[in-house]
C-alpha positions, 0 to 999 in steps of 0.5 A: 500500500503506497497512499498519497500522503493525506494533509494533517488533521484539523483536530490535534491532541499532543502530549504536553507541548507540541512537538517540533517537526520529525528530524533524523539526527543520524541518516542511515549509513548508505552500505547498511540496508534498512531492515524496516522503512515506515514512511508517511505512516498515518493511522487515526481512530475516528477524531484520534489521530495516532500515528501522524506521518512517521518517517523511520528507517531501522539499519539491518542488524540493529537494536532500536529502541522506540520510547515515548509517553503512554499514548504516544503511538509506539503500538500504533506504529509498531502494529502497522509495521507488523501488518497487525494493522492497515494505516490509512496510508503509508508504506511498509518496507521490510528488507525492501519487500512491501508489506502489504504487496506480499504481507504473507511473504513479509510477514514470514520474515518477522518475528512478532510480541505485541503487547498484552499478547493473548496465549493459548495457555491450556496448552504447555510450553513445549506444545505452545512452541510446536504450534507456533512453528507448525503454524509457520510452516515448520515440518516437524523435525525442525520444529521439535528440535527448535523447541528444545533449543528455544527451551534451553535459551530462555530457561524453561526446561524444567516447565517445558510441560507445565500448561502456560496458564500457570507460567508467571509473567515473566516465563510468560513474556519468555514463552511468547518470545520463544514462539516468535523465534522459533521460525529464525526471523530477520526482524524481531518486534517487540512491544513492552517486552520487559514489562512486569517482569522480574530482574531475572528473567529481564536479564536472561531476555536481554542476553538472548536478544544481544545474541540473536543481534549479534548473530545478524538479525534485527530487534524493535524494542518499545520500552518505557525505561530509558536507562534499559534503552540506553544501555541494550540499544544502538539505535533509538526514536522518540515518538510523541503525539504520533510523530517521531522527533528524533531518531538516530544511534542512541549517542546522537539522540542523547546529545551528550545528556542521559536518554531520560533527560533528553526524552523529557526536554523532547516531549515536555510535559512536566509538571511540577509537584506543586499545589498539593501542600495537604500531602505533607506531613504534620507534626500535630 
């Protein structure tokens, strides 16, 4: 799909100030094709505009960081770029392919963990797996065997038959990314991977991504942390209000500051904690 670019909306609703218009602070490197291309991306949700004309370019073999304020468009943006949904115009370009000229093809190359993604948690965890390769057209042998494999990475051995709906989140989180891993995809999307999950099981994710990275593929990640963002990633983008307002490696986005409080000085919004003298405490 490659719509013409529609003119912005009348209605706006930004997130604290109004953000400036979106700027790539780092232009990909010419000898490094992008492993994802967004551009002119726009979604809205009747008067709500989420998604107001993203540019974005995430180098192959990358670990890009998208963060933003609640509301920001990160999901929008993220389930667009996953074919989860159609942008009112825009276009997807995975690895070069249009998504939505050949989104079965495409899609075959992604790996996805959307957020608050539902399991079908009456099956175990080494049947979830199988299911999830069978479904992307694994035979059977590649698929036990990846299973095990996947098992093994992300720690799960020991509950390889214990049926998902009594995993914890964090096991959760770490059986859902087994499943997206399982058909060995070149561009790995994840929504709030780390959220409510314990220290633990956030370190052993971690070092699988760092390894499938390191191995040439290619990892999304949205987060809200921007300590996590800054140490994991190379690439980050901030988004706010639907719009991307800057985007590059995580040094230039930062600018010499921390990510924290450069994201704070992109997107404003904050306010101080004044006027609620009743909070205090009295010594009566």
């Amino acid at each position: 799909m490659n719509v013409p670019e529609p003119p912005p909306p009348a209605r706006q609703e930004p997130y604290g100030q109004a953000p400036a218009p979106a700027r790539q602070t780092h232009a990909p490197q010419p000898d490094v094709p992008e492993a994802l291309r967004l551009r002119g991306l726009w979604k809205s949700f009747g008067p709500k505009t989420a998604v107001a004309g993203v540019d974005l370019d995430v180098p192959r073999g990358s670990f890009y960081g998208l963060v933003g304020p609640n509301g920001a468009g990160k999901t929008t943006t993220l389930s667009i770029s996953t074919g989860l949904l159609v942008p009112d115009a825009g276009q997807v370009l995975v690895h070069g392919r249009d998504l939505w000229a050949a989104p079965q093809q495409v899609k075959g190359m992604l790996g996805i963990l959307p957020d608050g993604l539902r399991l079908f948690d009456r099956l175990t965890g080494a049947q979830l797996i199988t299911y999830a390769g069978l479904l992307q057209g694994l035979d059977r042998e590649t698929v036990v065997s990846r299973t095990e494999d996947l098992l093994r990475a992300v720690d799960l051995v020991a509950d390889r038959d214990t049926l998902v709906v009594d995993y914890s989140a964090g096991m959760s989180k770490k059986i859902a990314l087994a499943c997206a891993l399982v058909h060995a995809p070149s561009l790995l999307v994840l929504d709030e991977p780390f959220e409510a999950v314990d220290p633990i099981s956030a370190a052993n994710i971690r070092d699988l991504l760092g390894s499938y990275v390191a191995s040439g593929g290619t990892v999304i990640v949205s987060s809200h942390v921007m300590d996590l963002v800054q140490r994991m990633c190379s690439h980050v983008a901030v988004i706010a209000a639907g719009r991307v307002l800057a985007a590059g490696t995580v040094e230039d986005v930062r600018a010499g500051a921390s990510l924290e409080d450069r994201f704070v000085e992109l997107v404003g919004g904050r306010v101080a904690g004044e006027g609620l003298a009743w909070l205090s405490t009295s010594s009566d």
